[in-house]
VMD Tcl script that draws the C-alpha trace (Angstrom):
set ca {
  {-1.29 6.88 -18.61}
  {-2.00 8.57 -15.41}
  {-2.07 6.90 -12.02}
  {-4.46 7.98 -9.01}
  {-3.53 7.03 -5.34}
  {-6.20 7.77 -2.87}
  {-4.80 8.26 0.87}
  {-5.90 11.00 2.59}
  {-7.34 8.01 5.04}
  {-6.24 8.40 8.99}
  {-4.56 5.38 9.54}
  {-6.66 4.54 12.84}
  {-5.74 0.72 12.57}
  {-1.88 1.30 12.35}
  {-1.87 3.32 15.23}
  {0.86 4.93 17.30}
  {2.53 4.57 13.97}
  {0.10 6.97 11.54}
  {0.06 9.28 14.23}
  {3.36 10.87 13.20}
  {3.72 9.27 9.35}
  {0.80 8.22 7.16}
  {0.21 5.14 6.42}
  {1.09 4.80 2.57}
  {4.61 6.12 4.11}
  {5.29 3.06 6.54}
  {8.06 1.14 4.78}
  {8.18 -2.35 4.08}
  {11.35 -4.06 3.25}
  {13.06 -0.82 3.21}
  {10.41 1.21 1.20}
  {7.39 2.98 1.60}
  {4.26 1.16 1.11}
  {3.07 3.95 -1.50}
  {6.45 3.49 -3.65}
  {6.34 -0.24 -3.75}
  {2.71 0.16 -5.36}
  {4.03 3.06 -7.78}
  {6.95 0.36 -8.83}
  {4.84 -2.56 -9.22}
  {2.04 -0.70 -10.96}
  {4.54 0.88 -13.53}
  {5.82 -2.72 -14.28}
  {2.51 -4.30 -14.74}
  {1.43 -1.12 -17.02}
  {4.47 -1.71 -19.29}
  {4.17 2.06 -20.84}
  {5.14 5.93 -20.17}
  {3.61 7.03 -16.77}
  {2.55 10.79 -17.15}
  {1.22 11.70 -14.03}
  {0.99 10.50 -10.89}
  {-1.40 11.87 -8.43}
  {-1.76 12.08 -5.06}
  {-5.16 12.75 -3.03}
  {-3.52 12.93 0.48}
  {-5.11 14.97 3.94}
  {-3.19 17.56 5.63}
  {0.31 15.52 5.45}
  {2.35 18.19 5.72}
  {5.19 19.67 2.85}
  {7.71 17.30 3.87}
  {5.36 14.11 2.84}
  {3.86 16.10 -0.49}
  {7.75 16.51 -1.15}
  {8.50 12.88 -0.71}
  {5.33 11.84 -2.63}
  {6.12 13.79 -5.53}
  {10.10 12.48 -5.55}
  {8.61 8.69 -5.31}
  {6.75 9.52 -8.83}
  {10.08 11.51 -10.06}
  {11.88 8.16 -9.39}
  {9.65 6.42 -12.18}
  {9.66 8.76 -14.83}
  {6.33 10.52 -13.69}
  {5.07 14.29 -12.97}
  {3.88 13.94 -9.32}
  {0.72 16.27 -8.28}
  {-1.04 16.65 -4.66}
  {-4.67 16.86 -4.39}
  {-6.85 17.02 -1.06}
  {-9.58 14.95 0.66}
  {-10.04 17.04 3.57}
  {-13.71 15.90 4.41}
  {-14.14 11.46 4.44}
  {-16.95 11.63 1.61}
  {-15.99 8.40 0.60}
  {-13.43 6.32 -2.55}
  {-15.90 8.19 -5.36}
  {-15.04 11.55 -4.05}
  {-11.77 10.53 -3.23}
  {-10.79 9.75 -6.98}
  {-12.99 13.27 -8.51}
  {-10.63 15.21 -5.80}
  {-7.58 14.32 -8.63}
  {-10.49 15.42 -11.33}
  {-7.21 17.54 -13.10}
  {-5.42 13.53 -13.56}
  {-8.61 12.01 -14.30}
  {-7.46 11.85 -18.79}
  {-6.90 9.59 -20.80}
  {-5.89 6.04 -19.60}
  {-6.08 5.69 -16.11}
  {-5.54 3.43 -13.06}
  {-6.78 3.86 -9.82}
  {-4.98 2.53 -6.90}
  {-5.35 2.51 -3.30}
  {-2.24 3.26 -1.16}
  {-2.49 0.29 1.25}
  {-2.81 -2.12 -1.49}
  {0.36 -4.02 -2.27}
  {0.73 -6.83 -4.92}
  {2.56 -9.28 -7.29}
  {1.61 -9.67 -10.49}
  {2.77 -11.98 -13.63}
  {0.63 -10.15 -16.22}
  {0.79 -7.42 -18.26}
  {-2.34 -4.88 -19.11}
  {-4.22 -5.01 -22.20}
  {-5.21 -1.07 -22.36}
  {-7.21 -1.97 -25.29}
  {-10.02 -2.87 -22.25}
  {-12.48 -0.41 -21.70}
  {-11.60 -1.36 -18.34}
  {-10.38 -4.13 -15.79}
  {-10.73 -4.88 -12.13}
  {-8.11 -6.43 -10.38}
  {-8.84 -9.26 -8.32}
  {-7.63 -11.95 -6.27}
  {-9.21 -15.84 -5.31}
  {-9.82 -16.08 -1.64}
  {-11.37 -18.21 0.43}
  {-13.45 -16.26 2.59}
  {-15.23 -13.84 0.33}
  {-17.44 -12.54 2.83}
  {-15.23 -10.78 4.16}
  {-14.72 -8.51 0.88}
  {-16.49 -6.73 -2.05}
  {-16.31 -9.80 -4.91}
  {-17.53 -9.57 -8.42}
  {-19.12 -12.23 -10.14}
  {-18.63 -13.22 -14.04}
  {-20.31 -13.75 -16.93}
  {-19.65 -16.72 -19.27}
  {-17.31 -14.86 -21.42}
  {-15.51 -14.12 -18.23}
  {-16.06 -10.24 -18.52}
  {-18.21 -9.34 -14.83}
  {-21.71 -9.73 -14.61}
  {-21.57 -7.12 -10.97}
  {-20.48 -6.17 -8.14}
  {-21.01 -7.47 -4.26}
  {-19.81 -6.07 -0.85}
  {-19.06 -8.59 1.79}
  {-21.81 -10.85 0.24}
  {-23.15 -13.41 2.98}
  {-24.15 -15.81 0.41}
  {-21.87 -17.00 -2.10}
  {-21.62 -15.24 -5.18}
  {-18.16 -15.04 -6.43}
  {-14.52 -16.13 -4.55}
  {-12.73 -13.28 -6.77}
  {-12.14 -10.05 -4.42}
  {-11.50 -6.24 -5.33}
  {-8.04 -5.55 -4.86}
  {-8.98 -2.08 -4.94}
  {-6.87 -1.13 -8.21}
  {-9.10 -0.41 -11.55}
  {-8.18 0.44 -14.72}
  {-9.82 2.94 -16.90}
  {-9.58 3.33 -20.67}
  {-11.50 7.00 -20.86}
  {-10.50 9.06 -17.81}
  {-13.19 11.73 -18.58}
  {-15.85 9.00 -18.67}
  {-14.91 7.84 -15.33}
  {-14.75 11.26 -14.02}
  {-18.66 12.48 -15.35}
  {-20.12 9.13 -13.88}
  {-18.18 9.81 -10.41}
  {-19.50 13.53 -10.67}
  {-23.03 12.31 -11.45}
  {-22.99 10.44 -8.10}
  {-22.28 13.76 -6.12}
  {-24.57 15.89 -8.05}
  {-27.70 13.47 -7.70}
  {-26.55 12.68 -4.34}
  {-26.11 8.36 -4.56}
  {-24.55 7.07 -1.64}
  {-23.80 3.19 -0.13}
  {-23.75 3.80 3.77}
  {-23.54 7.88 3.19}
  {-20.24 7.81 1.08}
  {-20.02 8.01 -2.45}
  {-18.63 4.85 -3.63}
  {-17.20 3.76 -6.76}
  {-18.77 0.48 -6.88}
  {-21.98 2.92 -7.71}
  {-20.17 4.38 -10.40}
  {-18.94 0.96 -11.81}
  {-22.80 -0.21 -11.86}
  {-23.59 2.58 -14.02}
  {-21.27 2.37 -16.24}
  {-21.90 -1.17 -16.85}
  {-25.74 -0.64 -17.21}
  {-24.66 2.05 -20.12}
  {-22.71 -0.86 -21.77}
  {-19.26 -0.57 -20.40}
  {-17.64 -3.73 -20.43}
  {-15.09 -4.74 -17.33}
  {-12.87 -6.92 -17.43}
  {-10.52 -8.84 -14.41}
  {-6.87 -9.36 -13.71}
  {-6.12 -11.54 -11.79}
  {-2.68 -10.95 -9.33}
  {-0.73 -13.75 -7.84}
  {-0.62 -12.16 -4.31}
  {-2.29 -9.83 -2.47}
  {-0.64 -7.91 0.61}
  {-2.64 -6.18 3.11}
  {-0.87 -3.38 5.45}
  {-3.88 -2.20 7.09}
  {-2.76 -3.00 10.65}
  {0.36 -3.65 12.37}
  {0.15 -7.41 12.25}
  {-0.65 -7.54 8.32}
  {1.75 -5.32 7.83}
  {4.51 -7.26 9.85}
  {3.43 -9.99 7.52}
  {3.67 -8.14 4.52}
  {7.56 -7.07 5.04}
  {7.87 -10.68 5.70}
  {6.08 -11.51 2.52}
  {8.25 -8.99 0.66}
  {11.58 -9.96 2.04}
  {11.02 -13.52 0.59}
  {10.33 -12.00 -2.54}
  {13.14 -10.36 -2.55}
  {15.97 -12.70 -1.39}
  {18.41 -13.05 -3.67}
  {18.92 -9.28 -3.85}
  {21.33 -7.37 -2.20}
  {19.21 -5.78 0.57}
  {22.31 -4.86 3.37}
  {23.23 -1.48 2.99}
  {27.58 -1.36 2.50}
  {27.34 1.52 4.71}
  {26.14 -0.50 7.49}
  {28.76 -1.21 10.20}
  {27.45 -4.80 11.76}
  {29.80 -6.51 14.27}
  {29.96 -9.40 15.79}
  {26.73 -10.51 15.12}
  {24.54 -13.04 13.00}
  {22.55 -11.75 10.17}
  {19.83 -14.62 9.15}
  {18.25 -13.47 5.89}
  {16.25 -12.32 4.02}
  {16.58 -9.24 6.26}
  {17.00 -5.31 4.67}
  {19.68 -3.25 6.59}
  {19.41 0.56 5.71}
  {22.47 3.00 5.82}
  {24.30 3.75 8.81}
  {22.69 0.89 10.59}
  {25.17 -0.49 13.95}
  {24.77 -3.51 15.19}
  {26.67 -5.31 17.68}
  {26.31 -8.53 19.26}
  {23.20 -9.55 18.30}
  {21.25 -11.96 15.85}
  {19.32 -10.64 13.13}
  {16.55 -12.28 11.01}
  {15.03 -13.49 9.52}
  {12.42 -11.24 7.80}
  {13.83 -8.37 9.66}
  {13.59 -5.00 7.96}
  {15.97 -2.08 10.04}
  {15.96 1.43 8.61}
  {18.61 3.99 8.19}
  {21.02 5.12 11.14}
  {19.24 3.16 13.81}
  {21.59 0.83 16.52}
  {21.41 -2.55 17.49}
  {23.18 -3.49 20.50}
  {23.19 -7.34 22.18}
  {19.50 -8.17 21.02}
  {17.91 -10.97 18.87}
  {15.60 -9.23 16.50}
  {13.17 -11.64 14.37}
  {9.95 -11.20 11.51}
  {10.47 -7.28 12.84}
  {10.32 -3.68 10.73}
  {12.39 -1.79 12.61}
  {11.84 2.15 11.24}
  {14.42 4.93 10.94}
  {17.51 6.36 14.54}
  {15.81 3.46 16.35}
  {18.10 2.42 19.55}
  {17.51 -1.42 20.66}
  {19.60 -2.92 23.34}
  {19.43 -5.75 25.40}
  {15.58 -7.12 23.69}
  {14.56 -9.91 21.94}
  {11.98 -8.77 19.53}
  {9.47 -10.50 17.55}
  {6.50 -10.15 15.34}
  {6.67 -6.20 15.80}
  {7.58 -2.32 14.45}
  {9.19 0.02 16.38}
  {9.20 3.22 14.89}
  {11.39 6.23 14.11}
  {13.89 7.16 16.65}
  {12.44 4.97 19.40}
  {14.50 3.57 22.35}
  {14.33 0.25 24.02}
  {16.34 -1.54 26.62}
  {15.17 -4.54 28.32}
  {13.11 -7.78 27.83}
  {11.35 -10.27 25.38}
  {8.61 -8.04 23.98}
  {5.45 -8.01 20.84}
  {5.23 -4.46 20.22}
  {3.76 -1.76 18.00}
  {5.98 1.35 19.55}
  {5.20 4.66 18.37}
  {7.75 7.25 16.82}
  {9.92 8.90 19.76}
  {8.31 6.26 22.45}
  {10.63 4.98 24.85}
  {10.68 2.10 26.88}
  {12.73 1.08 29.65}
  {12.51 -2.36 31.42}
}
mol new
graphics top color blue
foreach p $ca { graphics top sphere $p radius 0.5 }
foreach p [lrange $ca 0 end-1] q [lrange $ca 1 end] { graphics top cylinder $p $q radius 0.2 }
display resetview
């Protein structure tokens, strides 16, 4: 089974954050967004995870290096590939066209979940989906009787279907998915000038491939800095009766509320933490109430109450009640 993880996107939503990490690299209860996924894919897929690749922009060698350890960590080659030009999800997924063998899943990287199935790879393939209750706002598909899809809608205005793309797909035949994306780009087919693989999915199904759905219990959106505030919220609760404060945090005289996550080399003095507060490694916490917060990597806090924000890597604040979204190195001084 191979895995594809388009993210070569910019991030424009998530900004000051992207500007200096991308997106799928934000973490969320301690973790990047992009290993979460890799985790929670591997446990829904149930088998041996070959390869695991990565269509990224120009990221740099210290975020290839990171992306390939995060598919190390589950057993899994990692490989880089490059979207430089925004030609849209088709010709995001045929820029991996090495990975695309076999049994395959497609997965974007700001697509979190939880899931209580596991996949039937017998399927020549499956789309996973999620209920909501304002389907206009999303590309749906609608079903047949036997419950296998009838199509696919974006953002329909009329009701057709309540069941909304997730944006992860599974693929029995790799190769066949790879010659139908290709056909797109060589016979030019584009939805609002990209090449989309909702075009690809219609063809297929017109040549008799049958899709199926799975259907996930949630669905967590990071796409801007509220969702994504929610999401490590979301998580944390999850996760609450693990162990998620680091031993090699040094906290003082102050009130931890959980579920929070406390990374290594954390200080914090005087202060209340939590709940649904997420602090990363090394950063210092100094007379401040800190609540529903994602608080990245050598941040300084002092004297703030904080809430419903993400203050990034080694930023400094001192002052006042405050809903943020502070950049990486910002400072701010009341």
């Amino acid at each position: 089974m191979n895995i594809i993880i388009p993210m070569a996107g910019m991030g424009k939503r998530l900004r000051p954050h992207t500007l200096t990490t991308p997106k799928p690299l934000l973490p969320v209860a301690g973790k990047p967004i992009v290993q979460r996924l890799v985790e929670d894919i591997s446990d829904v897929i149930g088998e041996q995870i070959d390869e695991i690749a990565f269509v990224v922009g120009n990221f740099g060698a210290e975020v290839e290096k990171r992306l390939i350890e995060i598919a190390a960590a589950v057993g899994a080659k990692g490989s880089i590939h490059y979207q430089l030009e925004a030609l849209g999800t088709a010709h995001a997924i045929l820029c991996a066209e090495s990975a695309l063998k076999g049994k395959v899943v497609v997965a974007y990287a700001d697509t979190l979940f939880r899931a209580g199935f596991k996949l039937d790879d017998n399927k020549e393939g499956a789309i996973w989906v999620k209920k909501v209750e304002n389907p206009q706002q999303f590309g749906v598909v609608k079903l047949n009787d036997d419950n296998t899809i009838e199509g696919f809608y974006e953002k329909p205005k009329d009701f057709v279907s309540d069941l909304a793309i997730i944006g992860i797909y599974y693929f029995r035949d790799g190769e066949y998915l790879r010659s139908e994306l290709q056909y797109l780009l060589d016979q030019k087919i584009t939805t609002g000038g990209e090449y989309g693989i909702t075009d690809g999915l219609q063809n297929m199904m017109k040549k008799g491939t049958v899709f199926h759905t799975e259907s996930v219990d949630e669905w967590l959106d990071c796409g801007n800095k509220d969702a994504t505030v929610d999401t490590n919220k979301r998580v944390l609760g999850f996760l609450e009766n693990e162990d998620l404060i680091s031993e090699q945090a040094d906290i003082e005289d102050a009130l931890i509320i959980e579920p929070c996550y406390i990374g290594k080399g954390v200080v914090i003095t005087h202060s209340v933490i939590g709940p649904y507060v997420s602090i990363g490694d090394n950063s210092v916490i100094h007379q401040s109430i800190i609540r529903n917060s994602i608080i990245q990597e050598n941040a300084h806090i002092e004297s703030k109450l904080i809430e419903d924000s993400m203050i990034g890597n080694f930023a400094g604040l001192k002052g006042q009640f405050s809903t943020l979204s502070l950049g990486d190195y910002n400072e701010m001084l009341d």
